[in-house]
C-alpha positions as a Python dict, from the first residue, in 0.01 Angstrom:
ca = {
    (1, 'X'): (0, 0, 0),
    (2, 'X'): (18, -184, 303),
    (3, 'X'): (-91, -493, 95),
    (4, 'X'): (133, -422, -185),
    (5, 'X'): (434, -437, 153),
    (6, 'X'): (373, -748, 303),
    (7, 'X'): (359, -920, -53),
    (8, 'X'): (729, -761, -123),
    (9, 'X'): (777, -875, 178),
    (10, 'X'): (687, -1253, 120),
    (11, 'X'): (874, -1250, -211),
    (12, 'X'): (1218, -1090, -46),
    (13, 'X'): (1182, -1393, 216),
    (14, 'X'): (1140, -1680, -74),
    (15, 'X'): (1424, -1534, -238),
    (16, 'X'): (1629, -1518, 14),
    (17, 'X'): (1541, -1849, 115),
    (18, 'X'): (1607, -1961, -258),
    (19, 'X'): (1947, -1793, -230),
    (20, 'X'): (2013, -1965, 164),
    (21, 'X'): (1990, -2266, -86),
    (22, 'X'): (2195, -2167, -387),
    (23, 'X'): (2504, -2025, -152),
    (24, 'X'): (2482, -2387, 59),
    (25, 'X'): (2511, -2594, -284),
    (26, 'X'): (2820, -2427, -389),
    (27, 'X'): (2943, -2484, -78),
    (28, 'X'): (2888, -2857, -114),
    (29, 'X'): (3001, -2863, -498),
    (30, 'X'): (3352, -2686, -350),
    (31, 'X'): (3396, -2889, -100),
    (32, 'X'): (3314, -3234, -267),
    (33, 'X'): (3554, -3108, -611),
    (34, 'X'): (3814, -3019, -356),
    (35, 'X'): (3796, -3369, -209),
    (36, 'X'): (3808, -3571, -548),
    (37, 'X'): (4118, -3372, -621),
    (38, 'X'): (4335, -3401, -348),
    (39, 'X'): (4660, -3649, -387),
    (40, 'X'): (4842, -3803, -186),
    (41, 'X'): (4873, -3758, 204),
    (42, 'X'): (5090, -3496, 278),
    (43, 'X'): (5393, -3514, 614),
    (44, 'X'): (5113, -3490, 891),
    (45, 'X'): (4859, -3685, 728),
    (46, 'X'): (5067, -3956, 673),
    (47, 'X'): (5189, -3971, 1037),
    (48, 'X'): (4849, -3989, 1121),
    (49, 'X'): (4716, -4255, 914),
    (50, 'X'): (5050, -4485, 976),
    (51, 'X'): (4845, -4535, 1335),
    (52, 'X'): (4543, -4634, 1186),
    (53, 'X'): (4736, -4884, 943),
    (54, 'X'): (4931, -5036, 1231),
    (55, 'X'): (4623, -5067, 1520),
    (56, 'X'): (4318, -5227, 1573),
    (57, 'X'): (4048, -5083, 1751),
    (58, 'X'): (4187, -5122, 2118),
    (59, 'X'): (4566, -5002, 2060),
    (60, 'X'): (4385, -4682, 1917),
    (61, 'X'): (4314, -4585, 2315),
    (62, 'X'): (4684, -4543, 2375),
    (63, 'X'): (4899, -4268, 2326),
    (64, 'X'): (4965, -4246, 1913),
    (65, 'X'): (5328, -4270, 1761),
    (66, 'X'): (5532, -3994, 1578),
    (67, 'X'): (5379, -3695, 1748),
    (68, 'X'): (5014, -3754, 1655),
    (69, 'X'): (4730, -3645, 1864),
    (70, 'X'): (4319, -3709, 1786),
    (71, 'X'): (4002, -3757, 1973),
    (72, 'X'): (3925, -4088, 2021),
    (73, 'X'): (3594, -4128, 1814),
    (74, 'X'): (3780, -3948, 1490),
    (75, 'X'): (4050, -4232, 1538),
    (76, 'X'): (3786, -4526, 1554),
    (77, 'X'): (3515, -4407, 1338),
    (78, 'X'): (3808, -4340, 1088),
    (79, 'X'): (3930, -4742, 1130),
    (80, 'X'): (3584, -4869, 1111),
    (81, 'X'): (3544, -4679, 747),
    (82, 'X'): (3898, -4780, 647),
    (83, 'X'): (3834, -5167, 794),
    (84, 'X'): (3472, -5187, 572),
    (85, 'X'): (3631, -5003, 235),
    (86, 'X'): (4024, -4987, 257),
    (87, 'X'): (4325, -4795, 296),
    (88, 'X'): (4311, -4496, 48),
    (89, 'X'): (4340, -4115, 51),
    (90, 'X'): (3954, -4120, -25),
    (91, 'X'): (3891, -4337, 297),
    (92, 'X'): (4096, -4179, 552),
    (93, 'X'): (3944, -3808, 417),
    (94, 'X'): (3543, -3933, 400),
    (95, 'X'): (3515, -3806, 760),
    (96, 'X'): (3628, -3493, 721),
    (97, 'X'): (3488, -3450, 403),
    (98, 'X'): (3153, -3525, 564),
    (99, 'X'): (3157, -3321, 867),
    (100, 'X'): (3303, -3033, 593),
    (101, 'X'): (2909, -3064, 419),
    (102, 'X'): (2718, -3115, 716),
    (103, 'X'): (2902, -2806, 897),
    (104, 'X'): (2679, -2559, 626),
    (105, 'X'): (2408, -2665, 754),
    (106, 'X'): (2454, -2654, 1101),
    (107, 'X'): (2621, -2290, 1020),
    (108, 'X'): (2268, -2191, 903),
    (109, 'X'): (2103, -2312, 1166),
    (110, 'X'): (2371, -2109, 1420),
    (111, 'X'): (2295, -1832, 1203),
    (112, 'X'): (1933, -1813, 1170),
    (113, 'X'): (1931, -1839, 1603),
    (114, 'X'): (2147, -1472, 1603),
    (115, 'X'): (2133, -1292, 1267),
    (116, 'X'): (1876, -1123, 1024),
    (117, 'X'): (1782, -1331, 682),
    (118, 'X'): (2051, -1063, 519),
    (119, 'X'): (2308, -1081, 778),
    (120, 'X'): (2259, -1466, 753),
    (121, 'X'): (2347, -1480, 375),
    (122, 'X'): (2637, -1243, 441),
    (123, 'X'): (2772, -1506, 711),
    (124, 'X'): (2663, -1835, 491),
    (125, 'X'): (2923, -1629, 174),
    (126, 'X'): (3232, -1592, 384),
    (127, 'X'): (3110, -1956, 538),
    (128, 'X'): (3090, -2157, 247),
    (129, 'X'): (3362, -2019, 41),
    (130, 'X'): (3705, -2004, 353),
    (131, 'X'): (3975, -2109, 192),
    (132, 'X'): (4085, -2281, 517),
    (133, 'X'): (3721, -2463, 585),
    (134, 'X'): (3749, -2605, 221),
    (135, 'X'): (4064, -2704, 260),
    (136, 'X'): (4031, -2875, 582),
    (137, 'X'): (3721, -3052, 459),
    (138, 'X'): (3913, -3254, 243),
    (139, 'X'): (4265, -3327, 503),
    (140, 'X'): (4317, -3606, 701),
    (141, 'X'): (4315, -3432, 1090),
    (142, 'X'): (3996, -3399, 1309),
    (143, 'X'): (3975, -3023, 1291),
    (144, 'X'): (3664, -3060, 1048),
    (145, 'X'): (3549, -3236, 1308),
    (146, 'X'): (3585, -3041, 1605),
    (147, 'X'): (3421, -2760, 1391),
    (148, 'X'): (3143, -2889, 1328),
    (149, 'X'): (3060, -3068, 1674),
    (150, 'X'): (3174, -2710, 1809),
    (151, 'X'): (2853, -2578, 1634),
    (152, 'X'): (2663, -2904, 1718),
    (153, 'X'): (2717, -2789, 2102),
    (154, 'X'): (2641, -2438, 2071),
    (155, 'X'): (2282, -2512, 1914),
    (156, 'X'): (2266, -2779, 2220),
    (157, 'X'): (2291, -2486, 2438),
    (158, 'X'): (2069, -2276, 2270),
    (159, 'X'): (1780, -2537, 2208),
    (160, 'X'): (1810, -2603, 2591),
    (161, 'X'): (1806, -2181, 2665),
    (162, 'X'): (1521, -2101, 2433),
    (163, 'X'): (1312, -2358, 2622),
    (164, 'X'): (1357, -2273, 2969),
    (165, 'X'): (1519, -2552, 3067),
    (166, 'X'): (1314, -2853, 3220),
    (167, 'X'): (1492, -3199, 3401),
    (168, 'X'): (1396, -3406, 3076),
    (169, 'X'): (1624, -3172, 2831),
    (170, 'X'): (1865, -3121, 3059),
    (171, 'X'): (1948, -3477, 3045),
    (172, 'X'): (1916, -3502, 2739),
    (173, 'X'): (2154, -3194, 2646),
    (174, 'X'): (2375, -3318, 2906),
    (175, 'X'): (2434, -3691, 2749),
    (176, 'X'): (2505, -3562, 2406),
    (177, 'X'): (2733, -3326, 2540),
    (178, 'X'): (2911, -3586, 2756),
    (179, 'X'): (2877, -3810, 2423),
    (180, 'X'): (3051, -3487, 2216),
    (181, 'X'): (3366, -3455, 2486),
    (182, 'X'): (3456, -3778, 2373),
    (183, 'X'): (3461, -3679, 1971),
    (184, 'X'): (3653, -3335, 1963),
    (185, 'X'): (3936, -3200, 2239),
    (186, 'X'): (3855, -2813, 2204),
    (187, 'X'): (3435, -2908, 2271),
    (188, 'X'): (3488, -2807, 2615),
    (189, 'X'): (3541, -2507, 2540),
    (190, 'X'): (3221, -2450, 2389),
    (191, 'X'): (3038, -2651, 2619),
    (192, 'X'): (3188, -2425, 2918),
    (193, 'X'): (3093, -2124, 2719),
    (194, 'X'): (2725, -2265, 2706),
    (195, 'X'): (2786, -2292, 3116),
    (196, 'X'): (2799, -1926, 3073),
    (197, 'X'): (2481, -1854, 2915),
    (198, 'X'): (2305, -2116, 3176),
    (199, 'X'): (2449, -1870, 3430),
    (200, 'X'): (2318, -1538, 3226),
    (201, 'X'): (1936, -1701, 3215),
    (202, 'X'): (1977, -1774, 3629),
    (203, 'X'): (2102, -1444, 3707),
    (204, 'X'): (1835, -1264, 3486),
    (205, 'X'): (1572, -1453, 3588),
    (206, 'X'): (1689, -1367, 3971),
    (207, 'X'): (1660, -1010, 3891),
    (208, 'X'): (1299, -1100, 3729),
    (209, 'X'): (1189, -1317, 4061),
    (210, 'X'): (1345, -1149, 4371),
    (211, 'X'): (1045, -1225, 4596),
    (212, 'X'): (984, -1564, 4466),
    (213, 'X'): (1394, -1755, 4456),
    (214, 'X'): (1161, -2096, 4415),
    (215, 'X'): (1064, -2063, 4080),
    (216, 'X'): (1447, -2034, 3977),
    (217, 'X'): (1489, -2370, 4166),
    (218, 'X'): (1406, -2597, 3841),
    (219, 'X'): (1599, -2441, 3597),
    (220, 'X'): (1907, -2395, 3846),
    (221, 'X'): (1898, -2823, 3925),
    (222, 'X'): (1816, -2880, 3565),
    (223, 'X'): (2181, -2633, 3439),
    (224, 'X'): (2364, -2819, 3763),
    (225, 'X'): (2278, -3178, 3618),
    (226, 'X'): (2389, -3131, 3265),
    (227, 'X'): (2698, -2949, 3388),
    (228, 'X'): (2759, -3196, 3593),
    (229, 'X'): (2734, -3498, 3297),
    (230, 'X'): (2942, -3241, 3107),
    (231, 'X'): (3226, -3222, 3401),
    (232, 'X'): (3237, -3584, 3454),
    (233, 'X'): (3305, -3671, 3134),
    (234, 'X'): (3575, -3467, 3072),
    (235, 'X'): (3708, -3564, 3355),
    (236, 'X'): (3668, -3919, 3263),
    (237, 'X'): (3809, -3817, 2939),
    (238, 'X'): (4115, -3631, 2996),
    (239, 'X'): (4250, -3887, 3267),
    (240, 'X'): (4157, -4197, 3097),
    (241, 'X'): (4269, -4084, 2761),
    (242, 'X'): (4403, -3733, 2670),
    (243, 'X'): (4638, -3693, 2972),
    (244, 'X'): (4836, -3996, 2826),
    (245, 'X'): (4821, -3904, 2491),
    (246, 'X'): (4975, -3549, 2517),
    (247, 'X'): (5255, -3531, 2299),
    (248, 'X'): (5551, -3312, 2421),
    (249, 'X'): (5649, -3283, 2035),
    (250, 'X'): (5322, -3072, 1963),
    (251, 'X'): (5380, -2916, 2283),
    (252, 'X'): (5718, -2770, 2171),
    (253, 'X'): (5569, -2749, 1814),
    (254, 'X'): (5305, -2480, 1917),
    (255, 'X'): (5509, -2304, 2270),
    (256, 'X'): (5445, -1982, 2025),
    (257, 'X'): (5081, -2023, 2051),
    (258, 'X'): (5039, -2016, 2431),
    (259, 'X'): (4928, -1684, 2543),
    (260, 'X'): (5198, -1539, 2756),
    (261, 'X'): (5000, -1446, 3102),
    (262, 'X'): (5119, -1239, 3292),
    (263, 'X'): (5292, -1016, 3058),
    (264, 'X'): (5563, -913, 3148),
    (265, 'X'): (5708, -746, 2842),
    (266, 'X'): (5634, -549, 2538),
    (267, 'X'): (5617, -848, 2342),
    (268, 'X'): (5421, -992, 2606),
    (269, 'X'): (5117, -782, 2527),
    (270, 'X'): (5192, -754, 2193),
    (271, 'X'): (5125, -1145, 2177),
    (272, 'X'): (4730, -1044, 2202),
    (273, 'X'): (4660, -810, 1948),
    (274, 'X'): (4913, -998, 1684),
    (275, 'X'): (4750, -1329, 1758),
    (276, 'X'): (4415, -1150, 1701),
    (277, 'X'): (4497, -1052, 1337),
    (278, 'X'): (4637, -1414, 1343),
    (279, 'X'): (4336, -1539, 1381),
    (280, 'X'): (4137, -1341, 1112),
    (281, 'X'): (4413, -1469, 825),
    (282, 'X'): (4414, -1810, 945),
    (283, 'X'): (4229, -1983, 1005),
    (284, 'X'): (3972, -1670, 935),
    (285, 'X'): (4113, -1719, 577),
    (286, 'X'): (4160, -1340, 536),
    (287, 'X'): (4542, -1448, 476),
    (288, 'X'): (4414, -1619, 145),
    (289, 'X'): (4195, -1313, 25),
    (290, 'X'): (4503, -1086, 52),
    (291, 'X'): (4680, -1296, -177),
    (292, 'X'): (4455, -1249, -442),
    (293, 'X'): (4658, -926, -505),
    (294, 'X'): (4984, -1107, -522),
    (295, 'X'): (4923, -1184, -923),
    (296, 'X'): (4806, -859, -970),
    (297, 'X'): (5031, -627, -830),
    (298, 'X'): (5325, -865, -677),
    (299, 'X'): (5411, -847, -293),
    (300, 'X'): (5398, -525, -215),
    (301, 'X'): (5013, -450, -330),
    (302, 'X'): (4956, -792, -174),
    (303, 'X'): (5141, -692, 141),
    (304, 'X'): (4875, -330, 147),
    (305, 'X'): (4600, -568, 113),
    (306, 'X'): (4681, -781, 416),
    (307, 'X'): (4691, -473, 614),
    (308, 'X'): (4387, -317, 468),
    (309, 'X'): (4153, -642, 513),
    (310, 'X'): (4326, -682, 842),
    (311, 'X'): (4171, -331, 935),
    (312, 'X'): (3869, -372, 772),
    (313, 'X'): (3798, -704, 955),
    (314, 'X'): (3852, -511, 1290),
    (315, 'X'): (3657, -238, 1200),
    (316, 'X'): (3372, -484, 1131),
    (317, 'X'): (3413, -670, 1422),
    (318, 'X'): (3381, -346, 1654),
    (319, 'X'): (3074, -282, 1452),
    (320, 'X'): (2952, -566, 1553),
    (321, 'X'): (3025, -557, 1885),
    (322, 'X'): (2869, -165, 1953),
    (323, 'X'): (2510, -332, 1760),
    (324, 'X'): (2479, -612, 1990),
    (325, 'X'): (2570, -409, 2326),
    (326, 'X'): (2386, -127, 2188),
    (327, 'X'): (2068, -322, 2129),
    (328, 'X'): (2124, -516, 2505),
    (329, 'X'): (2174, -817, 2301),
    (330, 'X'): (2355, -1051, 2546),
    (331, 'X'): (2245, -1390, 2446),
    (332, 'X'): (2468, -1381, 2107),
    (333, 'X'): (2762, -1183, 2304),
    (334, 'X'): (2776, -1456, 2529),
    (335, 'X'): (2778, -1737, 2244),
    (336, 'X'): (3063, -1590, 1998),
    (337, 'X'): (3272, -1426, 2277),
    (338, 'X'): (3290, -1649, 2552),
    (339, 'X'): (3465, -1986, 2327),
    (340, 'X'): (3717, -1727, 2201),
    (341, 'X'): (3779, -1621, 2557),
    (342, 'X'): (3766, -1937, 2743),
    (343, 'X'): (4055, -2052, 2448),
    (344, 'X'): (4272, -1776, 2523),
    (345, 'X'): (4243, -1861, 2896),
    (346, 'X'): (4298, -2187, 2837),
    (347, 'X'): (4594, -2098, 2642),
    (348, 'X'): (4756, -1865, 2901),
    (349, 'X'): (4753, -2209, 3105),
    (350, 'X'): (4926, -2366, 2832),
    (351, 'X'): (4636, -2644, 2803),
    (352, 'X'): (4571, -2588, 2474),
    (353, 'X'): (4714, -2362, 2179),
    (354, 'X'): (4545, -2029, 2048),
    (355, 'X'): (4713, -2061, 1695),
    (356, 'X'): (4579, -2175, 1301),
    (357, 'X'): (4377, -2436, 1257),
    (358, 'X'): (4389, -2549, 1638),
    (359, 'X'): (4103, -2281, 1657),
    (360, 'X'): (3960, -2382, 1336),
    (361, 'X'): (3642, -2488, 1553),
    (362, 'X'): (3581, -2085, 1652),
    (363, 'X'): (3577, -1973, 1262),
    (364, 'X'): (3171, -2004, 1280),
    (365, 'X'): (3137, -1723, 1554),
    (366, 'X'): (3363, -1505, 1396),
    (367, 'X'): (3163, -1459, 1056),
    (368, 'X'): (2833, -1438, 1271),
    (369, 'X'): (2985, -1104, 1426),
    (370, 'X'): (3106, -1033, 1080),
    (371, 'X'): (2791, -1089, 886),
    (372, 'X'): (2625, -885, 1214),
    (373, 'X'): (2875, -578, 1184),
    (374, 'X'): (2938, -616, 817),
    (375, 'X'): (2544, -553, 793),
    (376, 'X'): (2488, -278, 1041),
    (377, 'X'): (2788, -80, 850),
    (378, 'X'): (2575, -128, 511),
    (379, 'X'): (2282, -14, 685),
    (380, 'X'): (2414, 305, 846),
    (381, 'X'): (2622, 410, 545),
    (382, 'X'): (2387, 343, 268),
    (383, 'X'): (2121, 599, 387),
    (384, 'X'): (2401, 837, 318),
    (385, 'X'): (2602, 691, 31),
    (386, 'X'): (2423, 387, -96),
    (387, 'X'): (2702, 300, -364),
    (388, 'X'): (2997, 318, -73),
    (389, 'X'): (2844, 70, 163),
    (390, 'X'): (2794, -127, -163),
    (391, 'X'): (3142, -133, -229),
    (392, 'X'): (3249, -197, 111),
    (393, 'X'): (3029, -509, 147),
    (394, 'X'): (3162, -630, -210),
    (395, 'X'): (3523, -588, -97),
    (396, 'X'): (3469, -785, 222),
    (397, 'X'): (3291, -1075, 50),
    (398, 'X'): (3472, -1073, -294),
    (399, 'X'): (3817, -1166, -173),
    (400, 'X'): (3733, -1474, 11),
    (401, 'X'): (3501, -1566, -266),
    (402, 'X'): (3796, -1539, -490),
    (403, 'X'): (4057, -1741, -288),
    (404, 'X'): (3783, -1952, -205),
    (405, 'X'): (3752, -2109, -553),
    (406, 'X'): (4100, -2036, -640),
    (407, 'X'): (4243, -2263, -379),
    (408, 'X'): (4020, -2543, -447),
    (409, 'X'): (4211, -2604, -733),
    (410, 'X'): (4597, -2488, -589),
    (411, 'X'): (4586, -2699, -291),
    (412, 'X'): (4458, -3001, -492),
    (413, 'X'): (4826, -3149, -559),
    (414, 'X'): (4958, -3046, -214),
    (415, 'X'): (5273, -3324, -185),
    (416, 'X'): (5258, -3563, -435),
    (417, 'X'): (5506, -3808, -340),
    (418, 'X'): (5279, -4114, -401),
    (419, 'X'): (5378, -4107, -791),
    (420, 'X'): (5717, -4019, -746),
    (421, 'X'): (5796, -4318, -525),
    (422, 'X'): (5606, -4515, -768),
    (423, 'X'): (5908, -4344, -1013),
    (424, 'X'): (6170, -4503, -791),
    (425, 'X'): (5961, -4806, -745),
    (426, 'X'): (5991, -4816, -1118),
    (427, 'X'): (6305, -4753, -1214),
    (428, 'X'): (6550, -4832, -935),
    (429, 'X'): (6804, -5104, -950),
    (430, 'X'): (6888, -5419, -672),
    (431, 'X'): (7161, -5253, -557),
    (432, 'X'): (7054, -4910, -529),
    (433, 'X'): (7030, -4677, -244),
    (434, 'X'): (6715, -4471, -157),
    (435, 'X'): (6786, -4208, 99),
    (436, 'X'): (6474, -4038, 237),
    (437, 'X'): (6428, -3646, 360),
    (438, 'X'): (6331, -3643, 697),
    (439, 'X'): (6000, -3493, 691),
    (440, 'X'): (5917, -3715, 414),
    (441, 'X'): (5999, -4049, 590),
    (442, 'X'): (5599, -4141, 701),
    (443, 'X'): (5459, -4054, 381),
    (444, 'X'): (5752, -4330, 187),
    (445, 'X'): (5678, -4585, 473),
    (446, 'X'): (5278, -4523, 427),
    (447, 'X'): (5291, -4578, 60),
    (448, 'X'): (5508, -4836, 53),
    (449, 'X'): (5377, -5023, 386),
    (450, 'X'): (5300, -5316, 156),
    (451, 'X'): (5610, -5368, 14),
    (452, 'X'): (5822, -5272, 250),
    (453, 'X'): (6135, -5070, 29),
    (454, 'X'): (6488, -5044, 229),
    (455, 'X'): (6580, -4677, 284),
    (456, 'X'): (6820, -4463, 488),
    (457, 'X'): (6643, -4160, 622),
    (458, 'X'): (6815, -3839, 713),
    (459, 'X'): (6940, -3854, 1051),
    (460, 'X'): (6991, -3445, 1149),
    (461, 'X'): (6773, -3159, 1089),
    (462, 'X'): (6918, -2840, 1048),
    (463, 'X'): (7283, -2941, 1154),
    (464, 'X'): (7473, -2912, 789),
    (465, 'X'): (7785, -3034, 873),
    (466, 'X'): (7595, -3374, 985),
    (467, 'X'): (7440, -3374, 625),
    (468, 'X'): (7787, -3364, 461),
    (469, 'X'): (7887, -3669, 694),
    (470, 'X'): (7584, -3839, 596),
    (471, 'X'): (7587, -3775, 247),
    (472, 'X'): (7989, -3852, 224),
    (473, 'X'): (7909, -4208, 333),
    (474, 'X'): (7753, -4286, -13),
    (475, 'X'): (8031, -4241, -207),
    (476, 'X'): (8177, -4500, -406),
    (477, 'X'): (7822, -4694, -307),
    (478, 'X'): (7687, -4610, -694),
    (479, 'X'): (7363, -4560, -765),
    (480, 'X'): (7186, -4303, -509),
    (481, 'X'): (6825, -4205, -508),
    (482, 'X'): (6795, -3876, -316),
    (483, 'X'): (6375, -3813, -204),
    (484, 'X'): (6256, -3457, -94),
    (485, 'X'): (5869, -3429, 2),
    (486, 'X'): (5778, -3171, 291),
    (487, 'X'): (6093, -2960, 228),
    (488, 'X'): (6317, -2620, 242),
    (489, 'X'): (6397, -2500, -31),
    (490, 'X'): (6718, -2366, 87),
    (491, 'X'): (6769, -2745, 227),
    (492, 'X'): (6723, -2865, -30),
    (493, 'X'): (6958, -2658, -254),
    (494, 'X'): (7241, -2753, 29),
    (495, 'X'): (7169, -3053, -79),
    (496, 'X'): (7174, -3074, -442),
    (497, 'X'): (7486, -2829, -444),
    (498, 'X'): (7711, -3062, -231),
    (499, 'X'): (7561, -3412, -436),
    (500, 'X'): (7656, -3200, -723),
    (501, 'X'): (8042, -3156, -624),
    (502, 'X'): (8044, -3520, -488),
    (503, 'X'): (7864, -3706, -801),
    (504, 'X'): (7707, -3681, -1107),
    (505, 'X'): (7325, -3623, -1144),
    (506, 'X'): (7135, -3940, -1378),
    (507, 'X'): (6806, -3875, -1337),
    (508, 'X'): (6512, -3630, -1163),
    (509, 'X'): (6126, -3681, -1150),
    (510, 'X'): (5923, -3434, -999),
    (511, 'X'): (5538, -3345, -863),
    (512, 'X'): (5392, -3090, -690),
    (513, 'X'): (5606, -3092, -338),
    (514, 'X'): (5806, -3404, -376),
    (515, 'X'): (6104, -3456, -617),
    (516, 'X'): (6345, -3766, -629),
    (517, 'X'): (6726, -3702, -751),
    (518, 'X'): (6920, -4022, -917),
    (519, 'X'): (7296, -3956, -839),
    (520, 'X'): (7605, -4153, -927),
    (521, 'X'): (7808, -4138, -634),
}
């Protein structure tokens, strides 16, 4: 009997191991077909890569043009690849792209240090299958990046933990992490979090060693060293480089996503739970999975199923919590709480935003607590009724899955405005005017930075009465090629509506996101 155990046993292990595998190749397969796929470089993208086109290596260290903000290695790694095999879409995304694959890995490696080989699959599914981690694993920011880096430092920490310390590692772990301060701007957050488990080990082993302080002398110099290389560098860092490269545009762009501290209203608190369920639909990706319904049963069943996986994720989460306090677990508290916290803090400063795919980089800790609570809710309710904690594990898993491999294929053609200027490119005459939408002014100077095209962007955003004015200016100039990429609809309707009373309509070509209007004015 007891022989007859250990070899179910050994088999459950190589399948799950076999599975481990399986789950990590689809998550490759995803994230490479999602990469092929994607078009041309969206609003932000392009904004982005008009720095790289315009610098060399040295005017990359000073503060970027038209709002942009990125680490300094994402910037120069992503000129060296462009310098050795071109401008393209496929060029500027292969970092990303890369740090989207290698992230599953490091993922498992996270998980295996705090969850069971079940709860680790759990975690690996809603990993490998986010709509938001696919999607960013094939865009043209750093948040891939910091992601994966994020989980690079929290294994640092725990390599460095599980071995006691010792001089030797802890100048080793504190050179990489100075080295990794350099490549992501949210790292420190996790690198301050792994402060806090340094501090855990040298108050517990205090507790263990009251009559004996000296042999908590080596591991105490060894945790002030590598803070200290940590420290320095971000210091180094953030005067030499990120101080001067804060952009009040991004600033004003994300004032919503500072924590307001104190409160001092309602609203005020409010802020902290609504930013919570923010944070579980995106970048969680639980927004995605609720929209599975939307086909099905329009907006209001898709509206009930944002609230419903909004509650279910909490519930889960509190599991998850109560099994790691319960069982004195503090080691894996520390590690997925403490970067969550330390962001919010950091946020209440206004240093750094707790909103979308800023936080991208703490998606990894929350599936750990929801594989953890996910899995001690199966366990509990399935000695009672075995078929209802199946069910509730399928519904947690099978909506992600679903918008998962649905959105591969939906966010492929994002903007496409790369073939419709190649329309105007095409068919315009000498004398004809190509006015540009403002948000989708980078994108037409990025695609047409070798041959430079004339244009007359849109001035005013949001002030319609400047639009008229602007638009009114064209008349009796002819030929008039209207662009829209990164648009309102409602703008854009304004627009079309007045052209419409003013001229006559010649011609239209549209893609996904970007549309070009010919009008005779």
């Amino acid at each position: 009997m007891a022989l007859s155990s250990l070899k179910k046993g050994k088999m459950d292990e190589s399948v799950e191991r076999k599975l481990v595998w399986i789950i990590m190749g689809i998550g490759v397969l995803l994230r490479f077909v999602h990469y092929l796929g994607r078009g041309s470089l969206w609003a932000d993208e392009a904004s982005l890569a008009l720095n790289i086109c315009k610098r060399n290596y040295l005017q990359l260290f000073q503060p970027l043009e038209y709002g942009q903000t990125a680490p300094i290695f994402f910037l120069l790694s992503t000129n060296f690849v462009t310098n050795i095999f071109g401008i393209s879409e496929p060029t500027l995304r292969f970092l990303p792209f890369m740090a989207g694959v290698v992230s599953i890995v490091l993922f498992v490696r996270l998980a295996r240090k705090m969850l069971g080989s079940r709860e680790i699959l759990l975690g690996l599914v809603l990993f490998v299958f986010s709509p938001q981690l696919i999607f960013y694993s094939a865009e043209f920011k750093q948040y891939s990046l910091d992601l994966l880096l994020s989980m690079v430092a929290i294994l640092l920490g725990i390599w460095l933990y599980e071995n006691r310390f010792g001089l030797k590692r802890s100048v080793i772990c504190g050179l990489i992490g100075a080295l990794l301060v350099w490549c992501s701007q949210p790292i420190i957050f996790s690198l301050f979090a792994v402060s806090i488990l340094f501090l855990y080990y040298i108050g517990s082993q205090i507790n263990r060693n009251r009559n004996n302080l000296t042999a908590i002398f080596r591991p105490f110099l060894s945790i002030v060293v590598c803070s200290a290389l940590w420290l320095f560098s971000f210091m180094s860092n953030f005067f030499l480089f990120t101080r001067r490269i804060a952009s009040p545009e991004m600033l004003h762009y994300w004032q919503e996503a500072f924590a307001p501290f104190p409160p001092t209203s309602i609203s005020d608190i409010l802020w902290y739970p609504a930013n919570l369920v923010h944070f579980f639909r995106d970048p969680g990706g639980f927004r995605f999975s609720a929209e599975v319904f939307r086909p099905i049963g329009g907006r209001v069943l898709s509206v009930g199923a944002f609230g419903a996986l909004d509650g279910m994720v909490l519930f889960t989460l509190i599991a998850a919590l109560f099994c790691l306090w319960r069982s004195q677990n503090w080691k894996t508290l520390i590690i997925t709480l403490s970067p969550i916290g330390i962001t919010v803090v950091a946020s209440s400063f206004h240093f750094y935003p707790f909103r979308a795919r800023l936080i991208l980089f703490l998606v990894p800790l929350l599936y750990v607590l929801l594989a953890k609570g996910s899995y001690n809710i199966y366990t509990i309710v399935s000695s009672q009724r075995r078929s209802l904690a199946i069910v509730f594990i399928c519904i947690l898993l099978s909506m992600p899955v679903a918008a998962g491999t649905t959105r591969v294929f939906k966010w492929r053609r994002k903007e496409e405005i790369k073939p419709v200027i190649n329309y105007i490119v095409r068919n315009k005459l000498e004398k004809d005017v190509i006015y540009v939408y403002h948000d989708a002014v980078r994108a037409f100077e990025f695609y047409t930075r070798d041959q430079p095209i004339s244009f007359i962007p849109v001035s005013w955003q949001g002030d319609w009465t400047r639009y008229t004015d602007e638009l009114d200016q064209f008349k009796g100039k002819g030929r008039v090629w209207i662009l829209f990429s990164h648009y309102r609809e409602d703008e854009k309707k304004l627009f079309i509506d007045y052209l419409n009373r003013i001229g006559k309509q010649v011609d239209y070509y549209g893609q996904p996101g970007a549309v070009v209007y010919l009008y005779n004015l």
